[in-house]
N, C-alpha and C positions, 0 to 999 in steps of 0.2 A: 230499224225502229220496230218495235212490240207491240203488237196490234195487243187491247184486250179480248180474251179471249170470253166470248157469247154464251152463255148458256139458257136463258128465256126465251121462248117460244116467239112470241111479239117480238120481241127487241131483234133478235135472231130473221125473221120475215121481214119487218122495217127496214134494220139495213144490210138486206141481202144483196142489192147494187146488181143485178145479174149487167154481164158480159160476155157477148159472143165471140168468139173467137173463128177468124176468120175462113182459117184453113179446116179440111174435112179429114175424117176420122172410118177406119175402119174396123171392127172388132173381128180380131181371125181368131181361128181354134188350129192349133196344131201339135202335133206328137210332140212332147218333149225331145227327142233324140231330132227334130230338125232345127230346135232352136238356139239359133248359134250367138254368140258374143255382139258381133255387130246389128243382128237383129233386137235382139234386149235393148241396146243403147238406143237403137230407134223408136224404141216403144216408148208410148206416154205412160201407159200401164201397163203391168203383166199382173196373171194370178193363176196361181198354178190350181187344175181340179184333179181330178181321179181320170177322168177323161182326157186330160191332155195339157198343155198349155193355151189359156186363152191370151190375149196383145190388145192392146189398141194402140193402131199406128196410125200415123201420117197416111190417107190413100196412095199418096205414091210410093210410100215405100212397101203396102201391101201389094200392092199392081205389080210389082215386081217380085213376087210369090208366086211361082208357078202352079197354078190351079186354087189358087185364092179366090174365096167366091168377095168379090165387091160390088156386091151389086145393092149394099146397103150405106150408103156413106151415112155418117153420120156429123152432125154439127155440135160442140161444146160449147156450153154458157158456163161459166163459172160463178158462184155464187161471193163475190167479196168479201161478203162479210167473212169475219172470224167465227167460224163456229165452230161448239165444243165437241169432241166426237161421243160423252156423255149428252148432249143437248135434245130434246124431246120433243121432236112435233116440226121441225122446219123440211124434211123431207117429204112428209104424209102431207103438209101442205102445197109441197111444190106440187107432188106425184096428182094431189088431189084437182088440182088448178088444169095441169096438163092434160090430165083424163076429163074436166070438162068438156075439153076443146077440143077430145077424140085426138090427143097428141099424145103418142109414146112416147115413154123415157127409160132410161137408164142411168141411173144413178151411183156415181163411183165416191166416194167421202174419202175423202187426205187428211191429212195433219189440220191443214193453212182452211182447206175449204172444201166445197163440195162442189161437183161438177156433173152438170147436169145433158148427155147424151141425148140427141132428138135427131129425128131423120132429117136430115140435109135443105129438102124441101119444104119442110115444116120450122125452119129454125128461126124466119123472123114473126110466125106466128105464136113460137113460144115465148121469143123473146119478149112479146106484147104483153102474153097473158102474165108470165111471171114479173115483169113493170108493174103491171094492175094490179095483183095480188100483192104487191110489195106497199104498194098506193094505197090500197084498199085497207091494209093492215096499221101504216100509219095512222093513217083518218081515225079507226076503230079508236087508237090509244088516242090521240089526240082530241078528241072526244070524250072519252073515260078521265083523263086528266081537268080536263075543265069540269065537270060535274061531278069527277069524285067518285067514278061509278066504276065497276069493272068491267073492260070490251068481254061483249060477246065471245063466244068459241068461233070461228070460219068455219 
């Protein structure tokens, strides 16, 4: 089935539905010439830079990288909703929500959705604040719809 695909700001925050995902994540950098076949397949992401190859992988399958710095795990929320990768303003919001809370992010956008990177320890206070922000952004429209007015900017 075919989600619609989001492109409003609002509507896009409203039903963002974040989701943690349980397992941790490490972001490594390495030479292209060590990145081999079965490595790729283990990665959630690759992106290649000028500098190298970056990964995010499973922590255990980085831990078994010899001289792999992991000493940064990372947690993913994925954002549900369908958003469009034209769509304007639902990352500046998440980003803006997280840096309240003195919580880094890293932000990877796919096809389906967007996923949003936070230190490990900090993943179920992300997970709070982007509920809020999602809550928070209903309320605004739901509000604007009874009186006819337009929500505020966040």
């Amino acid at each position: 089935m075919t989600r619609a695909v989001i492109r409003d700001r609002d509507a896009m925050i409203a039903g963002m539905c974040p989701a943690r995902d349980p397992d941790a994540y490490i972001f490594c950098a390495l030479p292209a010439s060590e990145v081999t076949p079965a490595l790729m397949a283990r990665a959630l992401g690759i992106f290649r830079e000028a500098e190298g190859v970056s990964l995010i992988l499973p922590a255990k399958s980085a831990q078994a990288i010899p001289g792999a710095d992991c000493s940064a795990p990372m947690a993913r929320i994925t954002l549900t909703v369908t958003s469009a990768l034209d769509g304007v303003g639902l990352t500046a919001a998440v980003a803006g929500a997280l840096a309240a809370q003195n919580i880094p992010c890293n932000v990877v956008a796919a096809f389906h959705h967007d996923h949003i990177f936070v230190p490990q320890d900090k993943a179920e206070a992300a997970l709070a604040a982007l509920i809020a922000l999602q809550r928070q952004d209903a309320d605004l429209a739901a509000n604007a719809a009874r009186t006819g007015a337009q929500p505020p900017e966040i």
